[in-house]
N, C-alpha and C positions, 0 to 999 in steps of 0.2 A: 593364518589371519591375513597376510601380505595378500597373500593368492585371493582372498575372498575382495577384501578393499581395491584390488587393480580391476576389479570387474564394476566396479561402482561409480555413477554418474563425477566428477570433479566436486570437489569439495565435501562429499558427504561424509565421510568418514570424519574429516575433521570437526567439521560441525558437529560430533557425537560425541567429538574429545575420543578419538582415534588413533594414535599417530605412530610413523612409522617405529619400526624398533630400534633400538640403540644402534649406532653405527660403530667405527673405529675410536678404540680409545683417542682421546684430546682434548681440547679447549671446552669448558664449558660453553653453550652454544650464548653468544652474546647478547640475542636478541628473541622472541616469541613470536608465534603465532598472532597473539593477540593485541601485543602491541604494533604488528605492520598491521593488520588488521585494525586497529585502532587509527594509526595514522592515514588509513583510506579515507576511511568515513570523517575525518577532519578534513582531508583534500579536498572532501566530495562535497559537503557542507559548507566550506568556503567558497569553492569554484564547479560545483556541478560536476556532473558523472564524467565531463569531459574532459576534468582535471586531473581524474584517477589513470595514471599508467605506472608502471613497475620502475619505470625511470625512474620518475616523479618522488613515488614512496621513499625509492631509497636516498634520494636526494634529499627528503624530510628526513630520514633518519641517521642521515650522514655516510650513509655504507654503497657499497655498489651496486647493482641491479643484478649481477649476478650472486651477491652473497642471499639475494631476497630467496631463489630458488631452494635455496638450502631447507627452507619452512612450505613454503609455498611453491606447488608446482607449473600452475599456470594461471592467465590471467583469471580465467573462468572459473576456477578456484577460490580466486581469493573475492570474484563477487558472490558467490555462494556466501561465503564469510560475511560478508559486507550484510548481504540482505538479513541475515542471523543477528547479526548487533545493528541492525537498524530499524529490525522488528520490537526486538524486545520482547517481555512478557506481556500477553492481552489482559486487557481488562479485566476487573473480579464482579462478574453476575452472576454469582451464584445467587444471589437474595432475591436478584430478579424475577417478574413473570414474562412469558417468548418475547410481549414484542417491546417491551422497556427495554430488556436485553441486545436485542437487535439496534436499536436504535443505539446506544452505549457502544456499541461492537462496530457500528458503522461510524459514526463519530468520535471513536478511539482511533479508529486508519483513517480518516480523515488527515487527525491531528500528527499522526507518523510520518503525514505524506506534506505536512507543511513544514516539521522538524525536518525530516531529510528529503526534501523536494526529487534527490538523484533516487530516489526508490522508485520513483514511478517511468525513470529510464531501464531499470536493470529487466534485462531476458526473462521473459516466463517462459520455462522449458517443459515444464506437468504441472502434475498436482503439486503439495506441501509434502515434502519428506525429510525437512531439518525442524529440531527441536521445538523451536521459537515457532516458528511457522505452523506445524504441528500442534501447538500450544492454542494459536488463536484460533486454528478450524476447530480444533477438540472444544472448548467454554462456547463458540456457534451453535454446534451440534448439540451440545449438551442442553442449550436455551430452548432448541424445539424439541426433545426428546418427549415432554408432554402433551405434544399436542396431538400427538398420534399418526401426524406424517410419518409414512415411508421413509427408509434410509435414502432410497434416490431420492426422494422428494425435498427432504433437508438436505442432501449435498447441492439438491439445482437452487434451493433457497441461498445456501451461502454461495453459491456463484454467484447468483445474483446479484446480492447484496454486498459482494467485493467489487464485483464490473461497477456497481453504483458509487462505490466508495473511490473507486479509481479513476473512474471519469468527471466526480466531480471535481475529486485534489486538483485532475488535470487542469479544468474551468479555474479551480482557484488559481495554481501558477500562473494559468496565463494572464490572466487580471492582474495580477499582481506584478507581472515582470511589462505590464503592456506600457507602451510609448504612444498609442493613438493620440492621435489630437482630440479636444475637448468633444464630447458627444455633440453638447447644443450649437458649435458649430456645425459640423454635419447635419445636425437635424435642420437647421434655417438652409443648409445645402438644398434637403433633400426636398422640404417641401413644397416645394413649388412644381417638384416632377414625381408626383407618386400618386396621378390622374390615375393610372391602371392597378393601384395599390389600395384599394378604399377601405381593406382592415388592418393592413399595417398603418395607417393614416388616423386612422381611428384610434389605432392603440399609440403611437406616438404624440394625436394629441390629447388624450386622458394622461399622459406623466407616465406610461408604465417602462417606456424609452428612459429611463434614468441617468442621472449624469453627478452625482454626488463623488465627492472626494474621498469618503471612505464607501464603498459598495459592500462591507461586510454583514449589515443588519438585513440589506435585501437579500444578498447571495444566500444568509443563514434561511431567510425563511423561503425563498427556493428550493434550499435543500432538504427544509423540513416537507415541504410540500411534493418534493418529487418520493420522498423517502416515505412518507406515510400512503402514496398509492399505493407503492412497494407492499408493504405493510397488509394494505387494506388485500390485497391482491393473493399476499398468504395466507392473511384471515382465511378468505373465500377459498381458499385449496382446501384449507384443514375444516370448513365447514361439510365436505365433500366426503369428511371422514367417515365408517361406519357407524349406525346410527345409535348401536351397541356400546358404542364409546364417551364416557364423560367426556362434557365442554371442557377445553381449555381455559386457563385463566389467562386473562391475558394482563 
């Protein structure tokens, strides 16, 4: 078993609840996997992914940065860890039809990526190969298996439909952590010089330039809008299906 786990990406093993085998008799071990693991994603959640180092941790948990090694091998280990409890379990669609589902499954990682804002710093190295992770592509997959797409064609669907989930969280932090000065100042900046602009000029003076205090009603229906081309876009794949094949419900 040793010998198969030392050949294994950082962190996977553990993340399957793997671990190594007993050592030298002693102390019972003091401290878990799950609670350093637990005190990141507090780090992380208070002060950002830039918060998290092994110093840090151990300094949360009173112990030294070298006792941390004892559970955890290295850094990149223990964000494996991280992204596993920051995922959590996805959504329940199963009652769902594809694209209700889709829609819940994209607005489930929305809401993950505003709980833990550091999730959308941590490394993408592949595909999903931890549990949790695994979990949220598996109820994806499982939402189009009726409509009769191809296996590649539902895995380029949930790519998809993650790059959309991950660029817009990005849209939201930045809104939310942004310091710009008042929009309608810049707009009385801007126009007096946007002679060469005549439909940005247009669309800034119909109101679509926004400048409200909370931006969450617009950003929502932005996202419903960029997400239902999405949508309409796999209709039209899965309409491409053999002719032999019952319509999906959608």
């Amino acid at each position: 078993m040793m010998a198969m786990t030392e050949q294994l990406p950082p962190g996977l093993a553990l993340a399957w609840g793997i671990t190594p085998g007993p050592g030298k008799r002693g102390p019972k071990p003091a401290h878990s996997v799950a609670r350093i693991v637990g005190a990141a994603v507090q780090l992380a959640d208070a002060g950002g992914f830039a918060a998290v180092s092994m110093p840090k941790i151990a300094r949360h948990l009173g112990i030294t940065a070298n006792a941390l090694y004892r559970y955890i091998n290295s850094k990149d280990e223990l964000l494996v860890l991280m992204a596993e409890a920051g995922w959590g379990p996805p959504p329940d669609m199963s009652s769902q039809a594809w694209r209700s589902a889709c829609t819940t499954w994209v607005q489930a990682a929305i809401e993950r990526f505003r709980v833990h804002p550091w999730l959308l710093d941590l490394p993408v190295r592949g595909a999903p190969v931890t549990p949790n992770l695994l979990r949220w592509l598996e109820v994806l997959l499982e939402s189009l298996v009726g409509t009769g797409l191809r296996n590649q064609d539902m895995l380029g669907c949930a790519q998809l439909l993650d790059g959309y989930a991950r660029s817009t969280a990005l849209l939201v932090r930045g809104l939310t952590e942004s310091t710009a000065a008042p929009l309608q100042s810049v707009l009385d900046f801007l126009q007096p010089r946007l002679q060469g602009f005549p439909r940005v000029a247009t669309l800034m003076a119909s109101g679509e330039y926004r400048d409200e205090e909370d931006p969450a009603p617009d950003l929502k229906d932005d996202v419903e809008f960029g997400l239902g081309r999405i949508l309409d876009g796999i209709h039209a794949l899965i309409l491409r299906r053999p002719e032999t094949q019952e319509p999906p419900v959608e």
